[in-house]
N, C-alpha and C positions, 0 to 999 in steps of 0.2 A: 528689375526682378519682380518688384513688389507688382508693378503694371501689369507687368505679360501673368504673373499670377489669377491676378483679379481680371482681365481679358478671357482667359480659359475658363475661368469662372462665368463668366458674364456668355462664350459661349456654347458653353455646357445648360447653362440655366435657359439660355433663347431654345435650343433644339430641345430640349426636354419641354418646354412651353410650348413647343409647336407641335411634337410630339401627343402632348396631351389635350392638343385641340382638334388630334383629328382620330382621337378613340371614339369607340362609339360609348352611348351613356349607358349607367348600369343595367336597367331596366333593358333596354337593345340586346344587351347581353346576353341576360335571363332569359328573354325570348328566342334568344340563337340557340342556346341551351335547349328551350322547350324543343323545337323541332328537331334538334339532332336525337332525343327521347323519341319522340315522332318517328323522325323514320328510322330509327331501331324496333319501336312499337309494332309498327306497319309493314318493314321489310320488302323496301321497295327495289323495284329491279336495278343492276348495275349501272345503266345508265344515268335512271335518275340520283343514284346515288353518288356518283363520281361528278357531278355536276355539281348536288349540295354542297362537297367536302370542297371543290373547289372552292363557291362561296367561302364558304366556311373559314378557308385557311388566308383570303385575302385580306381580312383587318389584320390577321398575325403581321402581315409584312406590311402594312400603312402605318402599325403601331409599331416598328422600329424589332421586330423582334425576329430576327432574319436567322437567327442560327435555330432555334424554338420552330420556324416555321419551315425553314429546309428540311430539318429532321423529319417533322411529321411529314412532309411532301413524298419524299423516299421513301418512308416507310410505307406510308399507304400505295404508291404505285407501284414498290415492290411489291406488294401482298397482292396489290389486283394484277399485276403479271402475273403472279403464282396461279392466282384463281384462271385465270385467262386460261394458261397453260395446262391446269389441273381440266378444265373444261374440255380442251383440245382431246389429251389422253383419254379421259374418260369415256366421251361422246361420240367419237370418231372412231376411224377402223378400229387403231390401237382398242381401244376400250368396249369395241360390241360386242355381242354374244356372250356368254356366261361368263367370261372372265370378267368383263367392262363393269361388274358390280360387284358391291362386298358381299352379297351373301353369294353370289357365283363363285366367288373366289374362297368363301369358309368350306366350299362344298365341293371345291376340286373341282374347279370348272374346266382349265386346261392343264395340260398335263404334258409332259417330252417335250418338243418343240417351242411349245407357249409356253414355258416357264420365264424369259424374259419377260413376252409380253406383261405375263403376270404380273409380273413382279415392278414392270412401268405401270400396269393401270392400279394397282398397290398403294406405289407410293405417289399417283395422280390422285386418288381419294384420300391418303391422309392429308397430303398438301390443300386439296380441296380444301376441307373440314379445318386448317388448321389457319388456313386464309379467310374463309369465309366467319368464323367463328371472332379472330380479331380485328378482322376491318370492319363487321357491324357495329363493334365497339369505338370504330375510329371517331366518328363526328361528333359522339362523346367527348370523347379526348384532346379533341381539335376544339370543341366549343368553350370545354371548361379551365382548358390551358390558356386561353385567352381571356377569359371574365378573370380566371385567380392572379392572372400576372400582370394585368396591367388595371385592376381593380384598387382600390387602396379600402379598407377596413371603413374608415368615415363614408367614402361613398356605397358603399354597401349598404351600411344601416341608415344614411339618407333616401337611395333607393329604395329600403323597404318600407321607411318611414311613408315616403310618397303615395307607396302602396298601400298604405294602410293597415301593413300586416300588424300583426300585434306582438306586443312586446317579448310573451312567452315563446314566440320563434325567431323574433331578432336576435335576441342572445344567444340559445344555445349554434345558431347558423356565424355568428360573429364569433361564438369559441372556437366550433369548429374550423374555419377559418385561419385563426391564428394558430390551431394546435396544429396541422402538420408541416408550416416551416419548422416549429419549437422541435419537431420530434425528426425533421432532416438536421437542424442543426447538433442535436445530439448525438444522433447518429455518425454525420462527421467527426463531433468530439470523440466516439469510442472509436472507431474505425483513426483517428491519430495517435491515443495511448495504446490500443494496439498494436499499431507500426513501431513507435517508440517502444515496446518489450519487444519486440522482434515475433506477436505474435501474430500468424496469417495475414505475413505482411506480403505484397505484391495485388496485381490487379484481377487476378483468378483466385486468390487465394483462398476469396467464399467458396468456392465452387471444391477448390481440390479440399478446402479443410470444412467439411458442413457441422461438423459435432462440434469445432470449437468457434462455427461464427453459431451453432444456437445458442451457445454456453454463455459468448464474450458478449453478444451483438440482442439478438433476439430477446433474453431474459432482461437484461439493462433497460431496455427498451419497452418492454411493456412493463416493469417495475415503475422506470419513472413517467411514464403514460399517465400512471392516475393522477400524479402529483402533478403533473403537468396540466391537466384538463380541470383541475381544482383549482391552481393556481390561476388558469387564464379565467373562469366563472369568477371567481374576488376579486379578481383586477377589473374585469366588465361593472361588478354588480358595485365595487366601489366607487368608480367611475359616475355611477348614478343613471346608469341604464333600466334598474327595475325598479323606478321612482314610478308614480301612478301620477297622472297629467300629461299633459302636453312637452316637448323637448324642443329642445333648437338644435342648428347645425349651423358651424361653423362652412363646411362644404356643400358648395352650389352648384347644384347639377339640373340642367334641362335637355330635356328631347329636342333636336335640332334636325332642318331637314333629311341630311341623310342620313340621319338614324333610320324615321320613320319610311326613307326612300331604301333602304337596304336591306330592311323590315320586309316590305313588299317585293322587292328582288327573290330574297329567299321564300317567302310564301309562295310565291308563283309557280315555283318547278316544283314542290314539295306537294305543293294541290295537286297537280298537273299528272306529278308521281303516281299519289295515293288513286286516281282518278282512273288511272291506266292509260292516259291521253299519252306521257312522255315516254 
């Protein structure tokens, strides 16, 4: 018993070690980060952007995080179906002539007959605008779901150490950091003594009950917010983070080729993008 124990052990500890030699380094990261800002910045065409997020979402699945990176996958290629579709209605027969646009349509553009149509190229611009408005936020989302979950805190502030950065933004970026697991795990805790009173218990229940999750949920929540974000600053500054001199690290981290090869992958189409070549 004790063998097969320490076996599972042994490997759980190998895949996670192999696991963690084929993330990319923090710094890779932060630069995947930078362009996903980039092309939200820039607002580059679908193409190029369905290309990036591809990038983008392949470390999620090299680094073991397969239900994290399916999600996002769905989600963004439903949203560019949407938009796809919201393009078709719009642009095409359905959507030409005074109806095809929203101030045609504030102004009675069709009337008797076209009132369906209407009412498809309608809800082809809200879909439009409701698609295009969250999937420019995807590679955000995609980029920075990958540096926070498979980052650890030490490499972080060895990353930035590397950088250079200076001490007055390592710590509040290493608070921040640890404050919003601290404020999910809270959250689960009031969302379970809620269920235990029997209040706004079930899996809609925010939604059917919203006066008592601001009451129960909301107000607990930024109450212990400050405490929280105080707490995690004295645990940093005790730790001896805003000591003046030089520091060590225990955690060893270098750029290895395909960082800086993956680096380059993504820069390419993102040029290419911005450029109007792609």
């Amino acid at each position: 018993m004790t063998r097969t124990i320490a076996a599972r052990q042994d490997v759980r500890m190998t895949a996670s070690a192999r696991t963690a030699g084929l993330r990319l380094d923090p710094r890779a990261k932060l630069y995947l980060l930078l362009l996903a800002n980039l092309l939200l910045f820039f607002h580059v065409d679908t193409r190029g952007e369905a290309i990036m997020v591809t990038l983008f979402l392949l470390p999620l699945f090299v680094a073991g995080r397969w239900r994290t990176g399916l999600r996002l996958t769905v989600l963004y290629f439903a949203l560019l179906g949407l938009g796809l579709w919201s393009d078709a209605v719009t642009l095409t027969g359905t959507g030409s002539g005074s109806g095809g646009s929203l101030i045609g349509m504030m102004n009675g553009g069709t009337t008797g007959a076209g009132d369906a149509t209407t009412t498809l190229a309608t809800a082809g611009h809200v879909a439009g605008l409701l698609s295009v408005g969250i999937r420019m936020m995807m590679p955000c989302l995609i980029t920075g779901a990958y540096a926070f979950t498979t980052t650890s805190i030490s490499e972080f502030v060895c990353a930035m150490r590397r950088m250079r950065v200076p001490e007055a933004i390592v710590i509040p970026c290493m608070v921040v950091i640890r404050f919003f697991p601290t404020i999910a795990h809270d959250y689960r805790q009031i969302r379970n003594a809620m269920a235990l009173r029997g209040i706004a218990a079930g899996r809609f229940a925010l939604v059917r009950h919203p006066v008592q999750s601001l009451e129960f949920i909301i107000v607990p929540l930024l109450m212990n917010a400050t405490f929280v974000s105080r707490d995690l600053s004295v645990a940093a500054l005790t730790k001896g983070l805003g000591i003046a001199g030089e520091h060590t690290c225990m955690t060893v981290i270098r750029m290895r080729w395909f960082d800086w090869a993956f680096m380059a992958v993504c820069t390419v189409p993102m040029a290419l993008s911005i450029g109007g070549v792609l």
